[in-house]
N, C-alpha and C positions, 0 to 999 in steps of 0.2 A: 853178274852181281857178286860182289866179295863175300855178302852176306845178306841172311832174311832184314835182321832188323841190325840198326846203332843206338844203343842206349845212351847218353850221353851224361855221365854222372852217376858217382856210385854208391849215394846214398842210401838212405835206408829206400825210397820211394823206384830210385832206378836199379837197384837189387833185388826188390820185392818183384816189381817189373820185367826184371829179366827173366830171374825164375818161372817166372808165371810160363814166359813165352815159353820156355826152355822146356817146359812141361808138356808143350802143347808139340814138341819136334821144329820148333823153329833154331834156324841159326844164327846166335845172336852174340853179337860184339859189344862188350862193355866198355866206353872211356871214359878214365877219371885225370884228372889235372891235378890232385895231391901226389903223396907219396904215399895213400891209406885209402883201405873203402872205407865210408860209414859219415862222408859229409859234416856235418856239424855232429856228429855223434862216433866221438874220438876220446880216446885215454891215451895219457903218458905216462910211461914209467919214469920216474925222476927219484933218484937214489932209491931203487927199489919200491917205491911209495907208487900205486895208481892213482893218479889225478886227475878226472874224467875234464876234459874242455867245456868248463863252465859246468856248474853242478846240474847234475839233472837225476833224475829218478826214474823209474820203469812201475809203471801201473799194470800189473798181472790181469787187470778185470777188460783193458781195451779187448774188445770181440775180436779185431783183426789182428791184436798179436796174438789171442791166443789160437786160432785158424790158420797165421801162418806161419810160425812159431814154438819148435816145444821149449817151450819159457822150461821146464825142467831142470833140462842140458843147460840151461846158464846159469844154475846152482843161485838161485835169489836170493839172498839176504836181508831181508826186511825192518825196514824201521817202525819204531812202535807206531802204534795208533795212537799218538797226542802229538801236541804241541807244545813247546815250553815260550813263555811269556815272561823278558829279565821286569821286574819290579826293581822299586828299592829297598822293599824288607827279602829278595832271592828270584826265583824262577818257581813262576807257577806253569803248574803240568796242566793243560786242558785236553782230558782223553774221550773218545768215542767209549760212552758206556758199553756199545753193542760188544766191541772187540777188548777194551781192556777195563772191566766190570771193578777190578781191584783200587783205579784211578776215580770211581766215582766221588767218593767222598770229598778227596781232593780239589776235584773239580767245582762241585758245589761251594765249598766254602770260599772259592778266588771270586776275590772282590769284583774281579773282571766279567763274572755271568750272572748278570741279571735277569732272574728269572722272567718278570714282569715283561724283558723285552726279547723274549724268546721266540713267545707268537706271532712277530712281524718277522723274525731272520726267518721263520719257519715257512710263512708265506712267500717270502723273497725266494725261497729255495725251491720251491714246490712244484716250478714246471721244467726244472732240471733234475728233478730224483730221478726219475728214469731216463739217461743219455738217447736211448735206443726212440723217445720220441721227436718226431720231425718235427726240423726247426722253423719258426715260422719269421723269417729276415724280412716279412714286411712290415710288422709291428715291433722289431727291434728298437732299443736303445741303448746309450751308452749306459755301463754295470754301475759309475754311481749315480747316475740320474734314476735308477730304476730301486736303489738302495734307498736312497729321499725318499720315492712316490710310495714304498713297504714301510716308511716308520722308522727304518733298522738306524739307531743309533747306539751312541755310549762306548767304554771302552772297549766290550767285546767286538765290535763293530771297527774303532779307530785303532785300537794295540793289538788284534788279533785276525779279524776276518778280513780286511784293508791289507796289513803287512804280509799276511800269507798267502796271498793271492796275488799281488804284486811281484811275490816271487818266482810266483808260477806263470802271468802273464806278462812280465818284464815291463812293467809299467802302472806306476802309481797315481797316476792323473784321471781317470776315472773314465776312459773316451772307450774301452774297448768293448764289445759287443757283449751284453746283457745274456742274451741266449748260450751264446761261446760260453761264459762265465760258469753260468751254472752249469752249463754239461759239464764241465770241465771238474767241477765240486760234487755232482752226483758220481763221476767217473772215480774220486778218491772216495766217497764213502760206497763206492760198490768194492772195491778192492784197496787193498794196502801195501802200496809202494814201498819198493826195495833196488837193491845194487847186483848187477850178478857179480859172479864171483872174479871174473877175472876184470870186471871194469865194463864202463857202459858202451864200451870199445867191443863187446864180445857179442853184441847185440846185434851190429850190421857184417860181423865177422862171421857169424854161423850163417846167416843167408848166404853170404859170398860162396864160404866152404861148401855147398850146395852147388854152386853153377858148375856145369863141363866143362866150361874154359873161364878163369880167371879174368882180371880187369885188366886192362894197360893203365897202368899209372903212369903221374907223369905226362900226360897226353894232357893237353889244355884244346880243344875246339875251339876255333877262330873261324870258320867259317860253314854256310849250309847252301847248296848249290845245288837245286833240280834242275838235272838231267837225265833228257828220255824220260824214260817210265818211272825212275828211281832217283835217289839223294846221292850225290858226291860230299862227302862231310870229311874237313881238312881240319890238319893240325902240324898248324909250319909250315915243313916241305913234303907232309905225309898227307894220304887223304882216300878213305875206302871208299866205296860204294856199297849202296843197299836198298832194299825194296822200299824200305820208310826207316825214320828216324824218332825216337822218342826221346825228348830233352826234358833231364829229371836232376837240374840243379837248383839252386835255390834262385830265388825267385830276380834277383837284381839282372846275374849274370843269364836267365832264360830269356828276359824281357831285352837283352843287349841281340842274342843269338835270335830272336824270334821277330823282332820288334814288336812286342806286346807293350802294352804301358806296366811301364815299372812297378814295382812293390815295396813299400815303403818296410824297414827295419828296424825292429829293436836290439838293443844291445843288453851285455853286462857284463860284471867283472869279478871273476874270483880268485879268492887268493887259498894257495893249501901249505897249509903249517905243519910241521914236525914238533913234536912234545913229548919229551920224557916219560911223561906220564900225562895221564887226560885229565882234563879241570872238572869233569865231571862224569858218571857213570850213565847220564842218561842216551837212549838210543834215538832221539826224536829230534826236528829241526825245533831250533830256538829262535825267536823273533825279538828284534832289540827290543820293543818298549818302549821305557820310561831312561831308554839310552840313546844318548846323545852322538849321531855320525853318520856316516855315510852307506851303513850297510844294512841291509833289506835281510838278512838269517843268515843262521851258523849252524852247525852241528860237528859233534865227536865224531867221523866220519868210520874210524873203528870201530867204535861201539856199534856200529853195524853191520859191517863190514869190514870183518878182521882180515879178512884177504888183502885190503886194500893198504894194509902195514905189514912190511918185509920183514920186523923183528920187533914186535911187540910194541913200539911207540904208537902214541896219540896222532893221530892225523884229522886235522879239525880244516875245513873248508869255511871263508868266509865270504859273502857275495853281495856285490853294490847295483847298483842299474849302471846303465851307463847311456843315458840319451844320446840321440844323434848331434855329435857335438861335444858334446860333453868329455871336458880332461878325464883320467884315471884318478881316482882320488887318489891322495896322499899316504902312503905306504905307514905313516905313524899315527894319521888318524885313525886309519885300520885297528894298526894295534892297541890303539889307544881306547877305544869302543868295544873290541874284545876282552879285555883286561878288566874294562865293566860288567859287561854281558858274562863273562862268564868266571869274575872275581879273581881273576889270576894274572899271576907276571908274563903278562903274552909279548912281552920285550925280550922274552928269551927266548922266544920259541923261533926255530928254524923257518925262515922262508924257503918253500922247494921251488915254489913256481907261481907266477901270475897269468893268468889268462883271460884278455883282453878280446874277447868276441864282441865284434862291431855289430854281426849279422845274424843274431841268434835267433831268432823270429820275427816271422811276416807279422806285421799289424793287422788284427783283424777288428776294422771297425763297424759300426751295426750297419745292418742292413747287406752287407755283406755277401753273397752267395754261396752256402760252403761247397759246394760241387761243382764247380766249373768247367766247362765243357773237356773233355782231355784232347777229342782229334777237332785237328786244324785244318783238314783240307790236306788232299791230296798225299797221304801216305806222313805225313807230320801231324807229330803228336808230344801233347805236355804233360809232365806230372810233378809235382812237388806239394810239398806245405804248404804254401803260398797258391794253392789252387782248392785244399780241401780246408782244412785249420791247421794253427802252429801247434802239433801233438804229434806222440810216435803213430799214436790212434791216425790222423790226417794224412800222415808221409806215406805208410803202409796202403791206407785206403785208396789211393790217389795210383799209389803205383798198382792198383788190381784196377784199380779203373782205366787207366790207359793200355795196360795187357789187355783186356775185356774189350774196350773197344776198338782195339785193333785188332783182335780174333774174330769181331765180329764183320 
């Protein structure tokens, strides 16, 4: 055998994964088919400016990054604890008393929080405060069928908890899994998401810088061939051998390599702007409102992360859904809904980059199973998002599960 094990993909799931082995004395070979580890969790530099591929954020409170992980070392830069909501008299701030106590006042007074309907969001939330309990996917349902049966209406509900969580689930139609939902919203109000410092690219990078031997990039796997005792696993006119094989790509391309049935994906699309200066001083994501267009939130991406501007300009991220299907919207109704949202000549503001992710998360509809088995039989084994849930929390867990079960 060339090697213990083939990981195949070098996400965060098949990097978590290798290490695990690596730990245990195994000899393990990483192949990845970009030119980068870190799968859908990738930054560019574009005129000095980090652009992370599709906006995403780092929750400090997931148990399995901080286990395998020193979140430290990536210098996190954190966004406030609120949200801003454009109106048509400004942008109201709605903050987590707990964490930003100076924002209460503010918050009360927006039109947008109705006290009265508090106690139904409150019930709706109530068997996701604590992530860490087991999810029960037989009495699942889809997050707004289960928002109807709690009461939970009005605008805090349509301009706020609806847009902010669409941005988070990539998907506004209400099908995805109720349980998912709320772990996912207990998971933000356990901790408060930030950037690290060099981009959300430095996340699957310090796992990597951890392995004894590096990935093969550039490697695309086209095929999987048991023989004898072990896997022959090809790429072209290349092709190692090993005792078993773990395939920890995303969900479409495992289900091509495995024949598993497929995984259905969501997309989205961001766009990152260059600005003189920032239309605003706030450090939190903004959700359109009472703004008319295509995109799902915004934020000063500086104002939170000053790393991610090379000489003191504004870098503002703007991000749309992008169903299966679905064109890229229109580059000037962008700017045109910006310019609303957050009152300024966003006509002028530099375009650095558009990033069009087709595959950015597995659909996780109710009923769902979030742990899906990792070994397959006979030395073959799976891990990705699309086996536990679409989170770094999912990718991470997934890939200890598939080490674990093949150590054991």
């Amino acid at each position: 055998m060339d090697h213990d094990v083939v990981v195949v993909g070098a996400g965060l799931a098949g990097l978590q994964c290798a290490r695990l082995l690596e730990q245990h004395g195994l000899d393990v070979l990483v192949l990845e088919a970009s030119d980068e580890v870190g799968g859908r969790i990738r930054t560019d530099l574009v005129e000095g400016f980090r652009c992370d591929r599709g906006f995403q954020v780092l929750n400090p409170a997931y148990t399995e990054l901080r286990r395998s992980v020193d979140v430290a070392a990536l210098e996190l830069q954190k966004f406030d604890a609120a949200a801003g909501v454009r109106r048509a008299e400004g942008i109201d701030v709605l903050a987590d008393p707990r964490r930003a106590p100076s924002r209460l006042a503010g918050t009360l007074r927006s039109p947008l929080v109705e006290l009265r309907r508090v106690p139904a969001l409150a019930a709706w939330l109530a068997p996701g405060l604590d992530p860490r309990t087991e999810r029960q996917e037989e009495r699942d349902r889809p997050w707004h069928e289960t928002l109807d049966a709690a009461g939970v209406r009005g605008p805090l509900r349509d301009l706020v908890l609806e847009p902010f969580l669409a941005g988070v689930i990539l998907e506004d139609e209400g099908r995805t899994s109720a349980a998912f939902v709320r772990e996912l919203v207990g998971w933000f109000l356990l901790g408060t998401p930030g950037l690290p410092a060099g981009g959300m690219g430095a996340l699957p990078a310090w796992i990597h810088d951890g392995l004894r031997a590096p990935a093969v990039l550039n490697t695309r796997v086209d095929s999987l061939e048991r023989t004898g005792s072990g896997w022959t696993v090809g790429a072209g006119d290349t092709s190692w051998r090993a005792s078993a094989v773990i395939v920890a790509t995303e969900g479409p391309a495992a289900a091509r390599l495995l024949d598993l049935p497929d995984t259905p994906m969501k997309g989205e699309a961001t766009w990152w702007f260059a600005a003189g200066s920032a239309p605003s001083e706030l450090g939190c994501l903004v959700l359109p409102g009472e703004s008319d267009g295509p995109l799902i939130d915004t934020a000063v991406v500086s104002n939170t992360a000053p790393s991610y501007s090379p000489d003191g300009r504004a870098l503002i991220q703007a991000t749309s859904l992008l169903p299966r299907g679905a064109e890229l919207p229109a580059e000037a109704d962008v700017r045109r809904q910006l310019g609303t949202i957050w009152s300024a000549d966003a006509s002028a503001w530099d375009l650095l980059i558009v990033h069009e992710v087709r595959q950015a998360l597995p659909e996780q509809p109710p009923g769902l199973v979030a742990d899906r088995p990792a070994a397959l039989g006979g030395g073959l084994y799976v891990c990705g998002d699309h086996r536990t849930d679409g989170s770094t929390q999912g990718a991470l867990r997934s890939g200890r599960r598939a080490a674990e079960a093949l150590l054991a």
